[in-house]
N, C-alpha and C positions, 0 to 999 in steps of 0.2 A: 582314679585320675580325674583331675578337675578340667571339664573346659572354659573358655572365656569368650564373651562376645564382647566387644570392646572396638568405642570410638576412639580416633584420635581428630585432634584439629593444627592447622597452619597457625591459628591463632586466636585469640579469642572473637568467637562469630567468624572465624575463617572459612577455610575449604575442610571439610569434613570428609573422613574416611569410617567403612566399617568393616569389621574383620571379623573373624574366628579364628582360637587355635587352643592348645593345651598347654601352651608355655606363654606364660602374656609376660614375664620378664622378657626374655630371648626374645620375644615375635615383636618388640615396640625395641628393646636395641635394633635389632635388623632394619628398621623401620629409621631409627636414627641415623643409622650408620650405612646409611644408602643402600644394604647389602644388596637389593632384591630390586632392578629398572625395573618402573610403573608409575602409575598415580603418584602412590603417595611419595615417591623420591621427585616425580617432577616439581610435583607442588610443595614440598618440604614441607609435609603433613608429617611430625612427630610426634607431637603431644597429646600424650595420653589423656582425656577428660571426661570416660565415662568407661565403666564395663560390669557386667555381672557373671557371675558364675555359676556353671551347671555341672552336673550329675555323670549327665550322658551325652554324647554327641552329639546324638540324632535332637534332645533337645536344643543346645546351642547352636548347630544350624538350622533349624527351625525358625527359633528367634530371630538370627541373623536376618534368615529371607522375610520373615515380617519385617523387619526396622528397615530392609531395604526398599519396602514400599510406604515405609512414610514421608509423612513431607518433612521436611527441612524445620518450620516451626516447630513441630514435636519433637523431633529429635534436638533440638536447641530446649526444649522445657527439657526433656528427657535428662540431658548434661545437669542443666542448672538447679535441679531438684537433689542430684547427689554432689555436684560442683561447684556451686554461684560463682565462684572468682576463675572457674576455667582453669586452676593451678593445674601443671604437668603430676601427672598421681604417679609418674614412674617410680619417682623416689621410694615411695612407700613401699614398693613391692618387696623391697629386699630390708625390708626390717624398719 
């Protein structure tokens, strides 16, 4: 089973969010579709613009807790090295 750490943003150079899960379709709809009060429903953080994929768990939340101690510039290269234009990657997921 694959896991996914994955940003989304408010907008391009918006409010930034970071997650982990094993379903990155379901976990960024949830995420659209207000399911879950937090963050990212206050701030209407949906858009998907960056994630990779792991093996094993214990590596994607590993990852996770690193990127959560970066700064904000990196994580802004980080997007824009697999994203430049910040498109919503949700699309993609389902074919």
């Amino acid at each position: 089973m694959p896991y996914y750490v994955y940003l989304l943003a408010s907008r391009r150079h918006g409010t930034l969010y970071l997650g982990v899960t094993n379903d990155l379709a379901r976990r960024v709809d949830e995420h659209k579709r207000k399911v879950i009060p937090g963050f990212s429903a206050l701030y209407d953080i949906s858009r998907l613009v960056w994630y990779e994929v792991y093996d094993r768990i214990d590596e994607a939340i590993a990852r996770e807790k690193s990127l959560k101690k970066w700064r904000r510039d990196w994580k802004v290269t980080l997007i824009e090295e697999m994203n430049p234009d910040w498109s919503d990657l949700y699309p993609s997921l389902n074919g």
